[in-house]
C-alpha positions in Angstrom: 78.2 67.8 120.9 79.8 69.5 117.8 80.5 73.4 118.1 79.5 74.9 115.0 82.3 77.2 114.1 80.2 80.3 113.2 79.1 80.0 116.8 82.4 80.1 118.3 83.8 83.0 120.0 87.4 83.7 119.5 89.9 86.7 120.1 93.1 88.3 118.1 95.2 90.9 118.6 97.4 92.9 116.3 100.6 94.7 117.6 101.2 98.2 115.1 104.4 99.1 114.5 104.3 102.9 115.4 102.1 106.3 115.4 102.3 106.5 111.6 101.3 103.3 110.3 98.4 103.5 112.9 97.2 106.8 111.3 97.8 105.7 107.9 95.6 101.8 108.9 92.9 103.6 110.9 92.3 106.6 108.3 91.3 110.7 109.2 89.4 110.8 111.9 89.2 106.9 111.7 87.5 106.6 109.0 89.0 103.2 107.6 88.4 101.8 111.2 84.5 103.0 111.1 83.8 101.4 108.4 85.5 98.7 109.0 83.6 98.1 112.6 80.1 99.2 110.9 80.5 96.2 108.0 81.2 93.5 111.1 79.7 92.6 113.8 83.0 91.7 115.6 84.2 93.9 118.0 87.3 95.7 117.3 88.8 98.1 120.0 92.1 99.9 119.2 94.1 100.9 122.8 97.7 101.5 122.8 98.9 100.9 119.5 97.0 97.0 120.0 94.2 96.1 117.6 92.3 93.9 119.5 89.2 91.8 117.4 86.5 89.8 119.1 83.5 88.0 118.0 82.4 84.5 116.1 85.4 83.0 114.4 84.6 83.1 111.2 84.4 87.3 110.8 87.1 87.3 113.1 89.5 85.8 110.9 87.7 87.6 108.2 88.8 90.9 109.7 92.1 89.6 110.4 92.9 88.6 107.2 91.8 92.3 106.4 93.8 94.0 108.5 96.5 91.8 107.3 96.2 93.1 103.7 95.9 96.5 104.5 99.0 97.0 106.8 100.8 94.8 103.7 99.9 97.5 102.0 101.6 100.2 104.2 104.7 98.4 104.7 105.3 98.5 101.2 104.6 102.1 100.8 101.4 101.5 98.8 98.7 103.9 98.5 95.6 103.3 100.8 92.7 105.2 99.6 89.4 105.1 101.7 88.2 103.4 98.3 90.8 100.6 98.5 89.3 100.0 102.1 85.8 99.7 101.1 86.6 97.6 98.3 88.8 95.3 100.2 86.3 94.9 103.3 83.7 94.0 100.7 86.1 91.3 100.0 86.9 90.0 103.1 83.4 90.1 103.9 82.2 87.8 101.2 84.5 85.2 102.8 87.7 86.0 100.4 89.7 86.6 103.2 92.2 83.6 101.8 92.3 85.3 98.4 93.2 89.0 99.5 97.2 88.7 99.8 98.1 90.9 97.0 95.4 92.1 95.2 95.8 95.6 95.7 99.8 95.1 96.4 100.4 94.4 92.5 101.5 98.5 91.6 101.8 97.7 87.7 102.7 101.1 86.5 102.4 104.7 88.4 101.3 107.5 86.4 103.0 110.3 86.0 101.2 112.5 88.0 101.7 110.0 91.0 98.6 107.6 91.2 99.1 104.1 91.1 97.8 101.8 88.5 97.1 98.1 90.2 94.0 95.2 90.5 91.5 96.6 92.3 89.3 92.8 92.8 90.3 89.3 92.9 89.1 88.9 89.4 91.4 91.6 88.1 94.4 90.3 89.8 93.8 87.0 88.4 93.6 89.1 85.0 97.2 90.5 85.1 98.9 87.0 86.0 97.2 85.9 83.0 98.6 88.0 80.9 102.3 87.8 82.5 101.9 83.6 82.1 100.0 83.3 78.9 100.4 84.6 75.5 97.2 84.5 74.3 94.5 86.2 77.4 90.6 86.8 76.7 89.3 89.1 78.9 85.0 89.8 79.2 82.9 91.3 81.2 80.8 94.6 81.1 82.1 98.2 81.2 84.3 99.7 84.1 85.8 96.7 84.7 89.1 97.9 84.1 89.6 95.1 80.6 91.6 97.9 78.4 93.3 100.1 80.7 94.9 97.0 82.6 95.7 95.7 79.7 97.4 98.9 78.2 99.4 99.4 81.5 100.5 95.7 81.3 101.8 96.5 78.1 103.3 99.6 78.5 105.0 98.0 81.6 106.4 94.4 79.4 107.8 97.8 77.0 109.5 99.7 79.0 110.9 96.6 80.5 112.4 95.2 77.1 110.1 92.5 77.2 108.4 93.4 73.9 109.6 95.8 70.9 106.4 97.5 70.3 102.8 97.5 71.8 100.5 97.4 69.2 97.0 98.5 70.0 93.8 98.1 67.5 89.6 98.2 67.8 87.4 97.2 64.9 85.5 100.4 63.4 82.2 99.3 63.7 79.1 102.3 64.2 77.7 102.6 67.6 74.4 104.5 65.7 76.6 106.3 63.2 78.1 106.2 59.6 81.4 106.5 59.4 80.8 107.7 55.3 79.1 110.9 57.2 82.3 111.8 59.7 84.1 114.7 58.1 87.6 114.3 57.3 89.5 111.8 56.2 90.4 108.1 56.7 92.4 108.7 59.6 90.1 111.6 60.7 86.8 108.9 60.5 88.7 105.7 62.4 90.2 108.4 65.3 87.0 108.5 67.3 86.8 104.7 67.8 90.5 104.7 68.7 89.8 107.1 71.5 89.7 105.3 74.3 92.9 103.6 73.6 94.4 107.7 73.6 92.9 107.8 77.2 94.7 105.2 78.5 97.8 105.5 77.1 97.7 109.1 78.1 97.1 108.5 81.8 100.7 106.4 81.6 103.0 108.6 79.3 103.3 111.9 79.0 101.9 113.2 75.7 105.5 114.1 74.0 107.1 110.8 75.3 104.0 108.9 73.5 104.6 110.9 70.4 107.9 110.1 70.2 107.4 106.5 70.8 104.9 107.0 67.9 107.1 107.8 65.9 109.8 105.5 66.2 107.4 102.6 65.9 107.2 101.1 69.3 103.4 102.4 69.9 100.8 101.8 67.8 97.1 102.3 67.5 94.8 101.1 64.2 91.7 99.8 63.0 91.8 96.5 62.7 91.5 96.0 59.6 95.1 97.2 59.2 96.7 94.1 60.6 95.5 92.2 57.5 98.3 90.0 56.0 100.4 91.0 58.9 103.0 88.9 61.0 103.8 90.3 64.3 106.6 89.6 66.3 107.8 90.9 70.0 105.0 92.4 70.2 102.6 93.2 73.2 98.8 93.3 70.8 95.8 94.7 72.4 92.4 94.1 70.7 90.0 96.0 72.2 85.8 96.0 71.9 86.3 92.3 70.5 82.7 91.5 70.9 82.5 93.9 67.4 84.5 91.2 65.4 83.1 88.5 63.0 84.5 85.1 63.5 86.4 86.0 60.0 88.0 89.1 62.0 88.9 87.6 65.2 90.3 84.8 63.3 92.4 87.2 60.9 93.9 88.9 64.2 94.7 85.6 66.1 96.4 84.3 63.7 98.8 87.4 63.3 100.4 86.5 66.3 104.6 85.9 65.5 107.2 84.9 68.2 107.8 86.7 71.2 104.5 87.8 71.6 101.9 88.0 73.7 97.9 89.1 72.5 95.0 90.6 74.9 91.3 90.0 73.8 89.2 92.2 75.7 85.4 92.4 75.0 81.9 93.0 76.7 79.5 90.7 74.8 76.3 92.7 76.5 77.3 95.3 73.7 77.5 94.1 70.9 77.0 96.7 67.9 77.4 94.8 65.0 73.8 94.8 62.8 74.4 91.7 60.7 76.8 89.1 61.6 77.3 87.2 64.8 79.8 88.6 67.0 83.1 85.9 66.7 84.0 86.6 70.1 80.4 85.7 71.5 80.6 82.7 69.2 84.5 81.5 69.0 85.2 81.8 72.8 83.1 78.1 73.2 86.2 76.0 71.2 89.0 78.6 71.5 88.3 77.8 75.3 90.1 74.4 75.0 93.2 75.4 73.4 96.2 74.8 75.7 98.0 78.1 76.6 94.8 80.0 76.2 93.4 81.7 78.9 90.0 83.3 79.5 89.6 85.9 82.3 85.4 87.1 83.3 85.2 89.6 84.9 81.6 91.0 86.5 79.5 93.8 88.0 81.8 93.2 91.6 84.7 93.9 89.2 83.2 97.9 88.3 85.8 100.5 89.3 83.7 103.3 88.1 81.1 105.5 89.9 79.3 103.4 92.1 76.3 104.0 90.0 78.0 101.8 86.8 77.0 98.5 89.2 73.5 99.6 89.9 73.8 100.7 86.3 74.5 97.1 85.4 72.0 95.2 87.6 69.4 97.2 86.6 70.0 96.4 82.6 70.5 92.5 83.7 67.4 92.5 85.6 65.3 94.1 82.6 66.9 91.5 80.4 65.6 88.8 83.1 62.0 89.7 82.7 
């Protein structure tokens, strides 16, 4: 007779190295352990500095695997935030167990008030190797999935590292609702709003007079699109940004501004797209620039959300609206 595996009843233990790691693993007041025991059925008992996990095979190895990951984490001097947990036990839970060495291991850039910039899913990790390995990277999927500010702390990392001269960040200025003929001030003054979320991000990484001096001297900067018309770019790290507001025209005009050395990041959420004539190119273009060699496209989805909590329910409840 064949054992199912699910049905099979296995035990591991864990040895921890000493008092702190066992603090840092089980959380204040054992909070990381509690909800680690209350999203498995296995048994997990904690005695002597032993973890000791019990149950069917196939959530005990699940929990292993977790465990695993997290005290990776600590060993390394990484971060572990209660959040980081949660997200991580989702993982292992879905049967990802396999898949979480590293995810939240890859530190890409630390801000400078201390908090660590990394991949937060599967998904994103597999987002950041694309863009160290390929020199062309797509990214899509809906807000708070991390697309731009990744991408900015990847390139802010390949510059401070020498890898690039310059980082080169640019969004189409299409109106969300508005008129940009209506915006007071000028050119400059009427494009700034759209380029604001690029600010954010960049902000979070370098302090505001480093960034101004980089600025300055060239090595950052941030513009409509329509500024890299006619344009060759070379060691540069390019970030287009909101790429589901491009034409097919546009998106071909900034692909094909690409010099040597360089690398470019597409990022786009095609659920929003805000253009009121023309089809967006990136909605279109992505089915034959799919098969080009060296070309990679990352999706990222609703599991990928590293907002409030509320952005996911957020985003199920628009998919299921559009469903009906």
């Amino acid at each position: 007779m064949k054992i199912d595996e699910n049905e099979k009843t296995i035990e591991r233990e864990l040895t921890l190295r000493d008092h702190d790691q066992t603090v840092t693993l089980l959380g204040q007041y054992n909070k990381n352990l509690n909800y680690i025991r209350d999203n498995f059925d296995a048994q997990i008992i904690v005695r002597d500095g032993n973890i000791k996990i019990s149950g069917k095979e196939e959530e005990v190895k699940q929990v292993r695997s977790l465990f695993d990951e997290l005290l990776e984490m600590i060993d390394a001097g990484q971060s572990l935030k209660h959040e980081e947990v949660k997200r991580l036990t989702r993982m292992a839970k879905e049967g990802k167990g396999g898949e979480l060495k590293g995810v939240l291991s890859d530190v890409i850039q630390t801000t400078y008030w201390g908090e660590q910039i990394k991949p937060k899913s599967i998904n994103q990790k597999e987002y950041v190797e694309a863009i160290r390995e390929k020199d062309i990277v797509f990214c899509i999927g809906p807000a708070g999935t991390g697309k731009t500010y990744l991408a900015v702390a990847m390139g802010i990392e390949f510059l401070k590292k020498g890898k690039v001269k310059r980082m080169i960040l640019t969004r189409p200025a299409v109106e969300a609702g508005e008129e940009l003929g209506f915006l007071p001030g000028d050119m400059q003054a009427k494009v700034n709003p759209y380029l604001r979320p690029l600010y954010d991000a960049i902000y979070d990484m370098i302090p505001g007079e480093e960034f101004e001096r980089l600025k300055e001297d060239g090595r950052i900067e941030i513009a409509p699109l329509a500024f890299m018309r006619g344009r060759t770019l070379n060691n540069s790290f390019v970030i287009l940004d909101e790429a589901q507001n491009t034409t097919s025209t546009q998106l071909k005009m900034f692909l094909t501004r690409l010099g040597f050395d360089s690398k470019a990041v597409i990022t786009g959420d095609i659920t929003q797209i805000d253009l009121k004539s023309d089809a967006s190119g990136l909605s279109h273009d992505r089915k034959f620039l799919e098969n080009i060699p060296g070309i990679e496209f990352i999706y990222l989805t609703k599991t990928d959300v590293v907002r409030h909590d509320l952005v996911k329910k957020i985003i199920e409840a628009y998919e299921e609206e559009a469903d009906k």
